[in-house]
C-alpha positions in Angstrom: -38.9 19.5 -47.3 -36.0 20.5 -45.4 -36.7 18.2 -42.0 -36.5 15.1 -44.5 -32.8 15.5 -45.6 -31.5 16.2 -41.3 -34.1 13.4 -40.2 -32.5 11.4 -43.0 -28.8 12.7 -41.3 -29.6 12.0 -37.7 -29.3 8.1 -37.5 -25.9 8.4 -39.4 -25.0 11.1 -36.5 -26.5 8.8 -33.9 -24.3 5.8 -35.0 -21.2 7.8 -35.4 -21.6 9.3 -32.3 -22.2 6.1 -30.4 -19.6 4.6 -32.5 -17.0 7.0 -30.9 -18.2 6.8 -27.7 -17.5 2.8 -27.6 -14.0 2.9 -29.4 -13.3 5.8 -26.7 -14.4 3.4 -24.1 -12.9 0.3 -25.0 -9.6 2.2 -25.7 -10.0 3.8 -21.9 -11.0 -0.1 -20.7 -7.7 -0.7 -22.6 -5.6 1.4 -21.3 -6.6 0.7 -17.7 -5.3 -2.8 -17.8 -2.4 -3.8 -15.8 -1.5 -6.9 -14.3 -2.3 -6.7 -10.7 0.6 -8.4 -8.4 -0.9 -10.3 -5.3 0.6 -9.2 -2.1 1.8 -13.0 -0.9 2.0 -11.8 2.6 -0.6 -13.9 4.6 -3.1 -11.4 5.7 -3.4 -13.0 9.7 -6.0 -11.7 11.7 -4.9 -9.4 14.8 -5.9 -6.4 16.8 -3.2 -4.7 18.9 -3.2 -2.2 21.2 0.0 -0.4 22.1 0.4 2.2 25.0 3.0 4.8 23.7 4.0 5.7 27.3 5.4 2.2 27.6 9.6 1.7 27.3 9.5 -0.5 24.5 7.6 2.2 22.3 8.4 5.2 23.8 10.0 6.4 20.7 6.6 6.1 18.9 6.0 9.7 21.0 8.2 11.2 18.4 7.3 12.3 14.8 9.3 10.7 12.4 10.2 7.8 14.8 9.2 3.9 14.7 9.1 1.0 16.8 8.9 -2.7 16.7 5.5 -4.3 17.7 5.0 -8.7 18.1 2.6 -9.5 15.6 2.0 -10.1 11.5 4.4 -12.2 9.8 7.6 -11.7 11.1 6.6 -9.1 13.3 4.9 -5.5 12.5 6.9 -1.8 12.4 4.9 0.9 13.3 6.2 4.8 12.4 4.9 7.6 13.1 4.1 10.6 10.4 2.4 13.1 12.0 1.0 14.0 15.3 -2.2 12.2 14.6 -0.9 9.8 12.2 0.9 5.8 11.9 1.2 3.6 10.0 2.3 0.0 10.4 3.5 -2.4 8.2 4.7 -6.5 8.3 7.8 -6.8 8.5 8.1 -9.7 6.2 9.7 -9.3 2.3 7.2 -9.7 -0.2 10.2 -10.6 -2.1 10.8 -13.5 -0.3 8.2 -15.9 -1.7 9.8 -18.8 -0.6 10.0 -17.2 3.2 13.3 -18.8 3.5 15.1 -15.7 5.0 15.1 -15.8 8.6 15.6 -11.8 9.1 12.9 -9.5 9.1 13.0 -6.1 7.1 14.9 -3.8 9.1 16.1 0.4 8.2 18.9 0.8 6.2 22.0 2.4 8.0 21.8 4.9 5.0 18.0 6.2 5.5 15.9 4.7 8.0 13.0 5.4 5.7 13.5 2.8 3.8 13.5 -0.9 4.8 15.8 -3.6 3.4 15.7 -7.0 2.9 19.0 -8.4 3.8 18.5 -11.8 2.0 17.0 -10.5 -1.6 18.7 -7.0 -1.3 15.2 -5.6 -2.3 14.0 -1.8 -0.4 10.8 -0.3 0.5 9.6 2.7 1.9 8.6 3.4 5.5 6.4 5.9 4.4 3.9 4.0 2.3 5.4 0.5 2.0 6.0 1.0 -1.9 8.6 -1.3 -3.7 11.7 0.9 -4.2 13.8 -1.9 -5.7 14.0 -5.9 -5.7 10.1 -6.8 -5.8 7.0 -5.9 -7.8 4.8 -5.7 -4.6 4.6 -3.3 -1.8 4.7 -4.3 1.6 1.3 -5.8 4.0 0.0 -3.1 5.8 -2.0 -2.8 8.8 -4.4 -0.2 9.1 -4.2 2.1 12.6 -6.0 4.0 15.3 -4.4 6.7 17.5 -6.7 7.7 20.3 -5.1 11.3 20.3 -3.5 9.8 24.0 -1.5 7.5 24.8 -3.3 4.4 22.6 -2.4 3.0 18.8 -4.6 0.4 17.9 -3.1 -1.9 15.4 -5.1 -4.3 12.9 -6.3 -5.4 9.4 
């Protein structure tokens, strides 16, 4: 006589349960939603191999050094984080929608970590091309290869 009265129970504890379970994941679902800014940086097609050992990039031979590389937008800056690790970015503003400023993003004077956008005063970082200031969008970057020689591979 005693079953009756918890099997009578268990679909209200069922529904409750479940009940909870959707709120919580609606609420989570919620929560997670942002408005997602769309990198207007043209994402051109290139693969480019640089050779370290070369003048132009010797300073890439050095942690915590960058170099200038043809390619992208308005050209691409490669730096170098670790040993075994670059990264490479376009050198073109996202702030710049209209891509009316004829300078690329260059290191400030101040910290050469960060890049600046002489035309729309906006700043990003060198170290993972977040927006510091001046634009809601981080900068294109290229994804990279070191050989563990004398070889970074550049492309997207």
């Amino acid at each position: 006589m005693k079953v009756i009265p918890i099997l009578k129970m268990m679909p209200s504890f069922i529904f409750s349960r479940t009940k909870f379970v959707s709120l919580l994941l609606v609420g989570w679902m919620l929560s997670s939603c942002r408005i997602q800014h769309q990198n207007p940086i043209p994402n051109l097609p290139f693969d480019i191999t640089i050779n370290i050992t070369l003048p132009q990039y010797i300073n890439l031979q050095n942690v915590g050094s960058y170099a200038y590389v043809n390619g992208g937008n308005k050209g691409i800056i490669v730096y170098r984080m670790a040993y075994d690790q670059f990264v490479a970015f376009d050198r073109q503003s996202p702030a710049d929608a209209s891509f009316n400023c004829p300078e690329p993003l260059t290191p400030r004077d101040e910290n050469y970590l960060e890049l600046a956008d002489t035309c729309s005063s906006a700043r990003f970082s060198l170290l993972d091309g977040s927006a510091i200031q001046g634009s809601e969008v981080g900068l294109r970057q290229y994804m990279t290869y070191f050989d563990g020689g004398s070889k970074v591979r550049i492309y997207n």
